[in-house]
TIMI-2910 file (N, C-alpha, C, CB; in pm, 1 decimal, decimal comma, always signed):
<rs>
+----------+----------+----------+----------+----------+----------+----------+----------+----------+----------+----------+----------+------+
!      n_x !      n_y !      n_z !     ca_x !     ca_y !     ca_z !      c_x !      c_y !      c_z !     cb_x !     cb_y !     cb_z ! resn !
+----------+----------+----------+----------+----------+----------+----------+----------+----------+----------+----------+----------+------+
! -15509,5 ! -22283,1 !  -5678,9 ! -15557,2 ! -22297,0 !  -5542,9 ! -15594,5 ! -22159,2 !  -5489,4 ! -15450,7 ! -22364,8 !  -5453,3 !  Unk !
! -15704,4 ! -22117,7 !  -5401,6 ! -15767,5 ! -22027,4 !  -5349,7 ! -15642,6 ! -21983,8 !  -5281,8 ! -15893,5 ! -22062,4 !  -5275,1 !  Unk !
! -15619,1 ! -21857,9 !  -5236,4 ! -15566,5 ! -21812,5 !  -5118,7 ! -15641,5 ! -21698,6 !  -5041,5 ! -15438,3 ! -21773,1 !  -5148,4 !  Unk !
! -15671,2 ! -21716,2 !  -4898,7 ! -15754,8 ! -21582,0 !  -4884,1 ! -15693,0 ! -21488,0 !  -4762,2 ! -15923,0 ! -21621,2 !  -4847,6 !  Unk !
! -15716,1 ! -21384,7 !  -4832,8 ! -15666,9 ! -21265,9 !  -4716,1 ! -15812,0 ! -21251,5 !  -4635,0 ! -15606,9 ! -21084,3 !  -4798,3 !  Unk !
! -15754,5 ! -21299,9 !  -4518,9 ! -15910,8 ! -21290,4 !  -4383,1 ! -15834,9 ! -21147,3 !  -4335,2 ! -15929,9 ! -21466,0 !  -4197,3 !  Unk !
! -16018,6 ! -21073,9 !  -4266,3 ! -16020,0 ! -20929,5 !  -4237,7 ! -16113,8 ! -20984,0 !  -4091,8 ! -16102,0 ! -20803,7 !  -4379,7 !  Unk !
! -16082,8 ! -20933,9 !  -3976,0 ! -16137,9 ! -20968,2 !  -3887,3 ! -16230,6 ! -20837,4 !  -3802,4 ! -16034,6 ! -21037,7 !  -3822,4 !  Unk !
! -16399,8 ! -20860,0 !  -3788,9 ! -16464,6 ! -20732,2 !  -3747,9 ! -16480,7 ! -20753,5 !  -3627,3 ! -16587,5 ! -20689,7 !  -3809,7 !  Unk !
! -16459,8 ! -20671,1 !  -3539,4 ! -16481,4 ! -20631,4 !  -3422,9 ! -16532,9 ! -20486,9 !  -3375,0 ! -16378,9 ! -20658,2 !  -3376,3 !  Unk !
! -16690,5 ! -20498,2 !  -3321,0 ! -16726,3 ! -20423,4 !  -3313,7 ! -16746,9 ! -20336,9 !  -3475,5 ! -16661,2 ! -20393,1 !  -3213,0 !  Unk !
! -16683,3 ! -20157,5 !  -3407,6 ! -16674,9 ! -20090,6 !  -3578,9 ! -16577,6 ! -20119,6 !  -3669,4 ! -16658,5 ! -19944,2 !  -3587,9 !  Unk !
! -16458,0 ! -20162,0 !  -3563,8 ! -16337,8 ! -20217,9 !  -3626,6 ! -16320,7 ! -20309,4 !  -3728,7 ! -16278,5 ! -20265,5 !  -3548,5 !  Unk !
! -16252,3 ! -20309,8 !  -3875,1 ! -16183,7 ! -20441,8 !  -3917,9 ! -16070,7 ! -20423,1 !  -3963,3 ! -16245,3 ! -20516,9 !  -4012,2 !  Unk !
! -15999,1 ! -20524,1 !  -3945,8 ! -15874,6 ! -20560,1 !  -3955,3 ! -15799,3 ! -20672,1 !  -4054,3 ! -15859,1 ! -20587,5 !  -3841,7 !  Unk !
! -15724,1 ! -20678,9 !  -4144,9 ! -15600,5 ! -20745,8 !  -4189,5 ! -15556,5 ! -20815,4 !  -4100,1 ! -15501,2 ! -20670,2 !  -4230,3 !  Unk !
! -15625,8 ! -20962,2 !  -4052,6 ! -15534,5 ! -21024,3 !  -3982,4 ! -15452,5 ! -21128,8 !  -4015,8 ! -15581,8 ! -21054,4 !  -3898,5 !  Unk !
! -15471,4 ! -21189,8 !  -4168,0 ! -15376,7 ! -21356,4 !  -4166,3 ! -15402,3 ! -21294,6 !  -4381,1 ! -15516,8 ! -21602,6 !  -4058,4 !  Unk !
! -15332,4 ! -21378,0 !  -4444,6 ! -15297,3 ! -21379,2 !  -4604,3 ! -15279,8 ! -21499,0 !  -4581,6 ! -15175,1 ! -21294,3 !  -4682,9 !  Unk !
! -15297,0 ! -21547,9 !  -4771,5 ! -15253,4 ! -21664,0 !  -4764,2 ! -15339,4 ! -21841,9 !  -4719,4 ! -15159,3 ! -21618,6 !  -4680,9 !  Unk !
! -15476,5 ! -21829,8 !  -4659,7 ! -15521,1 ! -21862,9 !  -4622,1 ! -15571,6 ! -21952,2 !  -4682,7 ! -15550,4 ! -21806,5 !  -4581,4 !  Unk !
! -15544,9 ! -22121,2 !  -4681,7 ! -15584,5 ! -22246,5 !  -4729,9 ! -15708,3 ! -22304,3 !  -4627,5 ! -15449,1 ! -22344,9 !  -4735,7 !  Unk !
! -15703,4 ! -22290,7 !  -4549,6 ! -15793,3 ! -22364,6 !  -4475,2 ! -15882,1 ! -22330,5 !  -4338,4 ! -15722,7 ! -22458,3 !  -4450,8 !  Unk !
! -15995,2 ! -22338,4 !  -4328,9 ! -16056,4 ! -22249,6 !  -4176,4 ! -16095,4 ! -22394,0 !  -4065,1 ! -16255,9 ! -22126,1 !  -4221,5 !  Unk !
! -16096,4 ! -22401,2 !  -3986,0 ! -16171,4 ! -22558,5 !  -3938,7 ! -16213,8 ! -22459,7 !  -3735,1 ! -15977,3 ! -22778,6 !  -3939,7 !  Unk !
! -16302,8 ! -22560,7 !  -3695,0 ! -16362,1 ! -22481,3 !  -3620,7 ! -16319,4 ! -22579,8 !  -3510,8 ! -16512,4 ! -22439,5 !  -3652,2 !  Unk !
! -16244,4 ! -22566,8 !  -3406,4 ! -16180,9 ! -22662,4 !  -3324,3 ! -16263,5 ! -22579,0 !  -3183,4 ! -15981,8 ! -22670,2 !  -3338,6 !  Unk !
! -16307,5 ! -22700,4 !  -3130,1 ! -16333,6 ! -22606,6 !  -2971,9 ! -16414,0 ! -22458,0 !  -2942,4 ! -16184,2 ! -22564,1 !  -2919,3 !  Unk !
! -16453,8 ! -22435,1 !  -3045,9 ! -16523,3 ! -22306,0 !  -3060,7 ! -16425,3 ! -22181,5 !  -3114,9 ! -16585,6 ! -22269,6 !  -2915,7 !  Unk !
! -16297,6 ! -22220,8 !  -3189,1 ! -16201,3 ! -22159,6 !  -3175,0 ! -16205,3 ! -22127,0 !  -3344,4 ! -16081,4 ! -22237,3 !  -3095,1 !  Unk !
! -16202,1 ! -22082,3 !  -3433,5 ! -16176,9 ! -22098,9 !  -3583,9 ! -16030,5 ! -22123,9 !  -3611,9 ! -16222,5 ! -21970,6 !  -3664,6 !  Unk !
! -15927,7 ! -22221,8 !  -3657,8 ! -15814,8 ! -22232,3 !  -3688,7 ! -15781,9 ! -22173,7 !  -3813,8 ! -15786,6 ! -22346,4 !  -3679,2 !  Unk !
! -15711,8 ! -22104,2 !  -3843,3 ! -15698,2 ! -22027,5 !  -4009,9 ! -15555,3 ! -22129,6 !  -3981,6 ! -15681,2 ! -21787,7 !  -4047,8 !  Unk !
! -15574,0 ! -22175,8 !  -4147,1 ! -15385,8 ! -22225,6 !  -4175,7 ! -15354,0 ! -22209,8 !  -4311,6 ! -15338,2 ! -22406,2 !  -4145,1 !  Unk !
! -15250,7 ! -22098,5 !  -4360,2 ! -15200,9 ! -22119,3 !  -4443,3 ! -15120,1 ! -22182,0 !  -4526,8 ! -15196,1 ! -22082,4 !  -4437,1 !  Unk !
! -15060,7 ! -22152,5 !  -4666,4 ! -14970,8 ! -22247,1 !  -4716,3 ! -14878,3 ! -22306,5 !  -4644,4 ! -14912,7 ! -22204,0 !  -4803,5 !  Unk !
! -14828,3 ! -22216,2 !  -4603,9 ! -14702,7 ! -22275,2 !  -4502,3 ! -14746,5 ! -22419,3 !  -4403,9 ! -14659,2 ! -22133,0 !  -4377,3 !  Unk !
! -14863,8 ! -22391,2 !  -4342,5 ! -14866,2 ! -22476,1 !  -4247,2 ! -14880,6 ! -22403,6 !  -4147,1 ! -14770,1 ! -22557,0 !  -4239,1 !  Unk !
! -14853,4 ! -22261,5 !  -4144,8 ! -14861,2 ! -22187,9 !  -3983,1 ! -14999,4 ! -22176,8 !  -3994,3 ! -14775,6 ! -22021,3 !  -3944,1 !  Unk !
! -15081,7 ! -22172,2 !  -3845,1 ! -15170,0 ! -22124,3 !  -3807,9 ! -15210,9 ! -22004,8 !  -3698,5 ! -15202,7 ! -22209,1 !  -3795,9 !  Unk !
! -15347,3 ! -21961,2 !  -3716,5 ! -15355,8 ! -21859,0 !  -3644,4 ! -15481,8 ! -21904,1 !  -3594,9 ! -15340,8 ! -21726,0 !  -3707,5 !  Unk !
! -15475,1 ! -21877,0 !  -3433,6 ! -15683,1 ! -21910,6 !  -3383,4 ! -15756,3 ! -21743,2 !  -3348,7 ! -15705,9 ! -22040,9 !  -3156,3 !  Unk !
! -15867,4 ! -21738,0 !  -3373,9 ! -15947,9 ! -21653,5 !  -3383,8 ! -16057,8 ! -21692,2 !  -3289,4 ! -15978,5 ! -21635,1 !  -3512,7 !  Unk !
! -16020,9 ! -21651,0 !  -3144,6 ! -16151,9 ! -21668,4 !  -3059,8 ! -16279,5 ! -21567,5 !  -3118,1 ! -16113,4 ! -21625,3 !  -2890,2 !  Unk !
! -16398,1 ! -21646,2 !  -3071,7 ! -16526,8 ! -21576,6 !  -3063,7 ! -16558,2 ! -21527,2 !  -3219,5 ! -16517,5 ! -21445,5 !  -2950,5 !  Unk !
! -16551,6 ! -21592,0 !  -3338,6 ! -16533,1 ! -21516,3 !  -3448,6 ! -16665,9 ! -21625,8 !  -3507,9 ! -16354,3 ! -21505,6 !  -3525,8 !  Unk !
! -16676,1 ! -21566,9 !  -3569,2 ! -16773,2 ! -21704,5 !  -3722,4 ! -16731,9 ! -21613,0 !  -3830,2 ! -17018,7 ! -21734,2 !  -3732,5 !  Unk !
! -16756,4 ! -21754,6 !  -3949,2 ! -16737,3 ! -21637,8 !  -4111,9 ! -16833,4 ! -21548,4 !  -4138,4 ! -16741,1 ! -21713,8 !  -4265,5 !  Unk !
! -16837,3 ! -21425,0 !  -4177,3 ! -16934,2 ! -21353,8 !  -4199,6 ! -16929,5 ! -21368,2 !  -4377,7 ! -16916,2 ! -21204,2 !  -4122,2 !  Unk !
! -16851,4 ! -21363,3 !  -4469,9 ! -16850,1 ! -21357,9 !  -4558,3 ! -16748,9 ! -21413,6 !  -4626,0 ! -16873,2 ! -21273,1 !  -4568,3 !  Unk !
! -16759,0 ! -21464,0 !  -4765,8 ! -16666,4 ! -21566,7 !  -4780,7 ! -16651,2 ! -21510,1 !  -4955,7 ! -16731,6 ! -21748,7 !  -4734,2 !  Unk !
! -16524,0 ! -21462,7 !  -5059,6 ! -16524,4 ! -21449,4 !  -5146,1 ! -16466,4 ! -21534,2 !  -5278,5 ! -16503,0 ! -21366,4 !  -5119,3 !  Unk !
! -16491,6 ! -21627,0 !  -5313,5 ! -16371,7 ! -21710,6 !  -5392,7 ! -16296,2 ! -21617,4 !  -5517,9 ! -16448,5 ! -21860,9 !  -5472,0 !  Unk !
! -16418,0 ! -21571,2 !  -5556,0 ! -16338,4 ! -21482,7 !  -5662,3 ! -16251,2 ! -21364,1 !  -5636,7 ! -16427,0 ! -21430,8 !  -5746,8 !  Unk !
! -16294,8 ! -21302,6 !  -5552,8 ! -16153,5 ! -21210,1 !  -5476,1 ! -16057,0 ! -21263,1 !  -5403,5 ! -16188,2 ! -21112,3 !  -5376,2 !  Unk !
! -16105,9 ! -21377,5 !  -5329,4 ! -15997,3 ! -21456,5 !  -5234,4 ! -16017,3 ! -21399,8 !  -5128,3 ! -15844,5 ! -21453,8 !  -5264,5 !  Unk !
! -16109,2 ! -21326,4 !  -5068,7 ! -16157,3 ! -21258,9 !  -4961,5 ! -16212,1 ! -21371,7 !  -4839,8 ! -16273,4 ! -21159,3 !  -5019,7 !  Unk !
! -16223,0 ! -21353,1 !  -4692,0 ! -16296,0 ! -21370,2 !  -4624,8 ! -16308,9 ! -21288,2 !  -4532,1 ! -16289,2 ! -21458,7 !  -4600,6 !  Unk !
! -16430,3 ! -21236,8 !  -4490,8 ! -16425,5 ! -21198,3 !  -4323,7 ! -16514,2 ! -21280,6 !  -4233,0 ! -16475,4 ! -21043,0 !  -4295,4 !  Unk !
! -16431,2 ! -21198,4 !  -4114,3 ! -16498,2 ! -21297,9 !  -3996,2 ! -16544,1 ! -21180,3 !  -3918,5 ! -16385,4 ! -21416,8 !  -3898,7 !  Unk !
! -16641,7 ! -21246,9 !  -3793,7 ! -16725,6 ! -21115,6 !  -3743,9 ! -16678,7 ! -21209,0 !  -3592,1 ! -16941,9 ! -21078,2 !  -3807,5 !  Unk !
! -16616,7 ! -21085,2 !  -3525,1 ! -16582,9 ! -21112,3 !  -3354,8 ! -16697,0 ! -21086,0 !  -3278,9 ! -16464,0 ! -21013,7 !  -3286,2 !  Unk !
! -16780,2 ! -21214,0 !  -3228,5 ! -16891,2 ! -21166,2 !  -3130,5 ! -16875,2 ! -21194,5 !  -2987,4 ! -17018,9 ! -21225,3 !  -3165,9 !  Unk !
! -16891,0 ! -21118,8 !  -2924,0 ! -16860,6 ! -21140,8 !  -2728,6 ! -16921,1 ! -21228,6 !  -2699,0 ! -16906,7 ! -21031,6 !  -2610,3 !  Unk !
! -17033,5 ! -21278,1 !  -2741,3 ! -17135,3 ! -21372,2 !  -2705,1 ! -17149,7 ! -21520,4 !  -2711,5 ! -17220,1 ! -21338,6 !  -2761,2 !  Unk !
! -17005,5 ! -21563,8 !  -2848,3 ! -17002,9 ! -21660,7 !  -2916,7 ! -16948,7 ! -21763,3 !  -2838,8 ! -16945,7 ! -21637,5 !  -3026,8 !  Unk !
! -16845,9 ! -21742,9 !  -2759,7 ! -16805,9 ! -21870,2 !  -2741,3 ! -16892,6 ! -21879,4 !  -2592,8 ! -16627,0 ! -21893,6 !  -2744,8 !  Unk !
! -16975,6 ! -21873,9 !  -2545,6 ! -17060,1 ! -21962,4 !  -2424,1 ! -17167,7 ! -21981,5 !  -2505,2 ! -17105,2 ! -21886,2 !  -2265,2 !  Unk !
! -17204,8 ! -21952,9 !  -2640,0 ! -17317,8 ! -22031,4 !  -2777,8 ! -17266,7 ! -22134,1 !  -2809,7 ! -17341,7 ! -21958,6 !  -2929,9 !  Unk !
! -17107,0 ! -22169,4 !  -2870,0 ! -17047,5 ! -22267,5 !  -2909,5 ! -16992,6 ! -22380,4 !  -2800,7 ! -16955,3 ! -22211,8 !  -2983,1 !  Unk !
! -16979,4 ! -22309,1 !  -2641,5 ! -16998,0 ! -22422,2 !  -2555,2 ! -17116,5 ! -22497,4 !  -2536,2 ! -16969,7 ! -22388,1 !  -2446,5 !  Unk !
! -17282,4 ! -22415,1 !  -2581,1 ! -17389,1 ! -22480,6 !  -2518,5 ! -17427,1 ! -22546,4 !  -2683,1 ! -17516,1 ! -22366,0 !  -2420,4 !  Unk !
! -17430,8 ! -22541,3 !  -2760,2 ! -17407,0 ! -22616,3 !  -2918,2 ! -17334,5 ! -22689,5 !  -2899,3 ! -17357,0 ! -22549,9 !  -3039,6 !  Unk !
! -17188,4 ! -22725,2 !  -2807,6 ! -17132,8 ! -22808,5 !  -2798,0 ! -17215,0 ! -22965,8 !  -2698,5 ! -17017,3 ! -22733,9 !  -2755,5 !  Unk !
! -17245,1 ! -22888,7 !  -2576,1 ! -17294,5 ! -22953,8 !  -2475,1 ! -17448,4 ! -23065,4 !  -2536,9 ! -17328,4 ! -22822,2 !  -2358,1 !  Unk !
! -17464,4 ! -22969,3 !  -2607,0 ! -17652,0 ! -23003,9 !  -2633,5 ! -17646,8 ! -23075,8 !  -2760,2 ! -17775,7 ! -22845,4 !  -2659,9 !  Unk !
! -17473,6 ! -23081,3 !  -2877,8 ! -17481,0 ! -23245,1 !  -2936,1 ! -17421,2 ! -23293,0 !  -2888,7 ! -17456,0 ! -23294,0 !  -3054,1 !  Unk !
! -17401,0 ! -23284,5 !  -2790,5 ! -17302,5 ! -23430,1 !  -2706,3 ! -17479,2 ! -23501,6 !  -2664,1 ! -17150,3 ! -23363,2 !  -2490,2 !  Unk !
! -17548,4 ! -23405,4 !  -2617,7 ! -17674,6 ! -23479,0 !  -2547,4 ! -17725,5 ! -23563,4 !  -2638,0 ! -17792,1 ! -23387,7 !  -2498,7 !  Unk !
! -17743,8 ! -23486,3 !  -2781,2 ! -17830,5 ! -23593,2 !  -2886,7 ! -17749,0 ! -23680,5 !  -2936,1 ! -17901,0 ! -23531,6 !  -3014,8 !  Unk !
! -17587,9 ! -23711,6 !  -2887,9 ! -17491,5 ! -23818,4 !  -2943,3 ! -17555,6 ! -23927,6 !  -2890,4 ! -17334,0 ! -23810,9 !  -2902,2 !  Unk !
! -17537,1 ! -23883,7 !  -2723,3 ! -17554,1 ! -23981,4 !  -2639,3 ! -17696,7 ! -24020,7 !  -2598,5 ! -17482,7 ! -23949,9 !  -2536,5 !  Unk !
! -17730,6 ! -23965,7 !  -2659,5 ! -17911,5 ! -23991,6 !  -2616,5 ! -17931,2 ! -24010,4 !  -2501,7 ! -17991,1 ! -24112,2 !  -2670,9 !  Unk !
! -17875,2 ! -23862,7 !  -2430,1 ! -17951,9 ! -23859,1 !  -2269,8 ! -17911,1 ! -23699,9 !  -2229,3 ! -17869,7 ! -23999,4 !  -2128,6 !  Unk !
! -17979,8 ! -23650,9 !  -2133,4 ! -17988,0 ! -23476,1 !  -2113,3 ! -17856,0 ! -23535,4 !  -2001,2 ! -18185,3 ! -23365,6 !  -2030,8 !  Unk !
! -17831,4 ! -23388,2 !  -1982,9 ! -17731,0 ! -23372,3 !  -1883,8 ! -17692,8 ! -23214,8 !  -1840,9 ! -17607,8 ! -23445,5 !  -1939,3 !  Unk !
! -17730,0 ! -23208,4 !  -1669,8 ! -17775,7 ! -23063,2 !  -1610,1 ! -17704,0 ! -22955,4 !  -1708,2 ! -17719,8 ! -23037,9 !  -1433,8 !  Unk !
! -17532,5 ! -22998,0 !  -1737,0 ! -17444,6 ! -22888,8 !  -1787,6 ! -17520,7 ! -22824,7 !  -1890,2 ! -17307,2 ! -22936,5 !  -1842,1 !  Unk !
! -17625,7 ! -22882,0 !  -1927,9 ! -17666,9 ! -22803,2 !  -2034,8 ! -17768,3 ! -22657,6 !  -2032,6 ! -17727,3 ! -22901,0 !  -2108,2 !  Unk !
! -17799,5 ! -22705,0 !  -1915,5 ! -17894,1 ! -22562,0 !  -1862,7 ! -17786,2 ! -22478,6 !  -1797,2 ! -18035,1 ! -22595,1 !  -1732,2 !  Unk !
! -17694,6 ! -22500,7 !  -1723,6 ! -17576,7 ! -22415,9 !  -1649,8 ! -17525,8 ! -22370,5 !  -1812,8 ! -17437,0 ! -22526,3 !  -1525,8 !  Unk !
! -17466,6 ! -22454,5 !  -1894,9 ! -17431,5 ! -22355,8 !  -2020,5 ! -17533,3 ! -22262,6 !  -2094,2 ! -17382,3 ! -22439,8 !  -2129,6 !  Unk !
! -17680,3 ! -22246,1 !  -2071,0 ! -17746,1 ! -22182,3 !  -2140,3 ! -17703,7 ! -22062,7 !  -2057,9 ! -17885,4 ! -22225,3 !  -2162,7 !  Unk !
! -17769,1 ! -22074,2 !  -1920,2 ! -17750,3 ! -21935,7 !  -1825,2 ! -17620,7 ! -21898,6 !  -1848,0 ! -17770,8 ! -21951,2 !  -1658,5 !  Unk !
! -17514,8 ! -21917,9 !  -1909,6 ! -17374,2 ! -21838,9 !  -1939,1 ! -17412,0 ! -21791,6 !  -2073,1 ! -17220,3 ! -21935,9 !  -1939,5 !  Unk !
! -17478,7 ! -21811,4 !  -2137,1 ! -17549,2 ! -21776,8 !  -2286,3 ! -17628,6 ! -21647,5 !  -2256,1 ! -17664,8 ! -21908,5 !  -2350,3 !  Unk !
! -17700,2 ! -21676,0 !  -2166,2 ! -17814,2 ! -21564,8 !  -2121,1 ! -17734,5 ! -21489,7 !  -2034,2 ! -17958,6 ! -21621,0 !  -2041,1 !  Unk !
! -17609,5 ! -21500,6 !  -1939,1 ! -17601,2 ! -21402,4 !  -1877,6 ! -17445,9 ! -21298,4 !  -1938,1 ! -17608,6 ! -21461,4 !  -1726,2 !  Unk !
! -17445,3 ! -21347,7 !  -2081,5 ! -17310,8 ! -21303,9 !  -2093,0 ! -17351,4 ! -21209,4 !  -2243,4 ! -17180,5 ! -21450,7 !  -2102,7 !  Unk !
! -17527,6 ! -21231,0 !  -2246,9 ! -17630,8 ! -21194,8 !  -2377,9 ! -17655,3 ! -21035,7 !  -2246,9 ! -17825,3 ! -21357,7 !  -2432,7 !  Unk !
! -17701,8 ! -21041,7 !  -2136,5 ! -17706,7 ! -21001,4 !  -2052,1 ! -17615,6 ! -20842,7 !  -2043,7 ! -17682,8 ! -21109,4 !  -1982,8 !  Unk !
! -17519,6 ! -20899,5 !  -2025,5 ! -17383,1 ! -20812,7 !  -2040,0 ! -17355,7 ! -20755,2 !  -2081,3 ! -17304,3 ! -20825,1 !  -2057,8 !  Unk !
! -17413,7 ! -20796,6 !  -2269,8 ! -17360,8 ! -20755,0 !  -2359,2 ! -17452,8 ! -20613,8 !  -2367,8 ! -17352,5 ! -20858,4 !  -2471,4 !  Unk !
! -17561,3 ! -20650,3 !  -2358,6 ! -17687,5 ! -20534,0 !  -2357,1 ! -17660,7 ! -20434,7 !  -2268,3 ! -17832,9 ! -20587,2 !  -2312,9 !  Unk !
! -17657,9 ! -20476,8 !  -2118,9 ! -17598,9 ! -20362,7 !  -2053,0 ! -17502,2 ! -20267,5 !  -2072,2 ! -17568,3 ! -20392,9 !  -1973,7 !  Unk !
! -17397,1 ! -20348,3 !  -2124,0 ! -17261,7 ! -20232,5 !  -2157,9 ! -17319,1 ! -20184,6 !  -2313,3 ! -17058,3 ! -20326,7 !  -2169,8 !  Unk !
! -17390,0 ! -20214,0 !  -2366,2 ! -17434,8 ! -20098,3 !  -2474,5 ! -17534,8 ! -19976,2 !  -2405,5 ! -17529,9 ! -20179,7 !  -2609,0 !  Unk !
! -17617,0 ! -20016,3 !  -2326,1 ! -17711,9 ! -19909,1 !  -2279,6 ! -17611,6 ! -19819,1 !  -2214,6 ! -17836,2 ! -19960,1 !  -2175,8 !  Unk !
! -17526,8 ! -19860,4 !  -2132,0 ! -17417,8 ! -19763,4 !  -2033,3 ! -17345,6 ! -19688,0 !  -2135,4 ! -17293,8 ! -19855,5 !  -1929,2 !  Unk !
! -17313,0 ! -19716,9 !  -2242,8 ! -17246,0 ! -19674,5 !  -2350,9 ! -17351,0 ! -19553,1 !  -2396,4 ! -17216,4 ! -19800,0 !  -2461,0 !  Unk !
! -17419,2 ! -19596,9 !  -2447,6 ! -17533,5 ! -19503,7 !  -2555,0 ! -17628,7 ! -19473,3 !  -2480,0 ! -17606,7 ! -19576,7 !  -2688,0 !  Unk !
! -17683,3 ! -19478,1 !  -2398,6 ! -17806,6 ! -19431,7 !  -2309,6 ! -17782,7 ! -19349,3 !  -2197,7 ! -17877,1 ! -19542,6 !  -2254,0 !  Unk !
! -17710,3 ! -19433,8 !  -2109,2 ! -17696,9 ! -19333,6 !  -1970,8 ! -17597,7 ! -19262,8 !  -1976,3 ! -17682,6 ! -19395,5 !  -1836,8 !  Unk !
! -17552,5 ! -19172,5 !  -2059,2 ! -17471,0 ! -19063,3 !  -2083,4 ! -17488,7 ! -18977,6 !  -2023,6 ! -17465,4 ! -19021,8 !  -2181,5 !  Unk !
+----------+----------+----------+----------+----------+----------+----------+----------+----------+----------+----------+----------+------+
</rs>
């Protein structure tokens, strides 16, 4: 059986965060890691970036942006479940766009207006 040591990137950062790792499942926009044991660990705002079977490797990449993407991906197949629009779905884009917004600004304030 696979076991994988997940490394979690943030930003320049990565990290050793969980061993052991049987299973990933994506609950709520949330990634659940669970190992042998049965314990789990959640990883907001993350997706897999890379996945190794033969090392037993995975990483995941922490994006600021992700979880108001995975609320409006959420919202917009509920629409094509139900076969009908519904406003929340434009109010979840503008949290998409204004949190895409954000993200840009605090890099320019960072690296530009020095």
């Amino acid at each position: 059986m696979c076991e994988f040591s997940v490394y979690l990137k943030a930003g320049i950062r990565e990290e050793k965060i969980a061993e052991d790792i049987t299973s990933v499942k994506l609950e709520d926009g949330v990634l659940v890691l669970r190992d042998v044991l049965g314990t789990t660990k959640n990883v907001n705002n993350a997706i897999i970036g890379d996945l190794n079977v033969d090392k037993e490797v995975m990483h995941l990449r922490q994006l600021p942006v992700l979880s108001q993407l995975m609320n409006f991906i959420r919202i917009y197949e509920r629409c094509l479940t139900e076969e009908r629009y519904v406003e929340e779905l434009e109010t979840a884009w503008d949290e998409v766009k204004a949190k895409g917004d954000s993200v840009i600004r605090g890099l320019w304030i960072k690296y530009v207006k020095r």
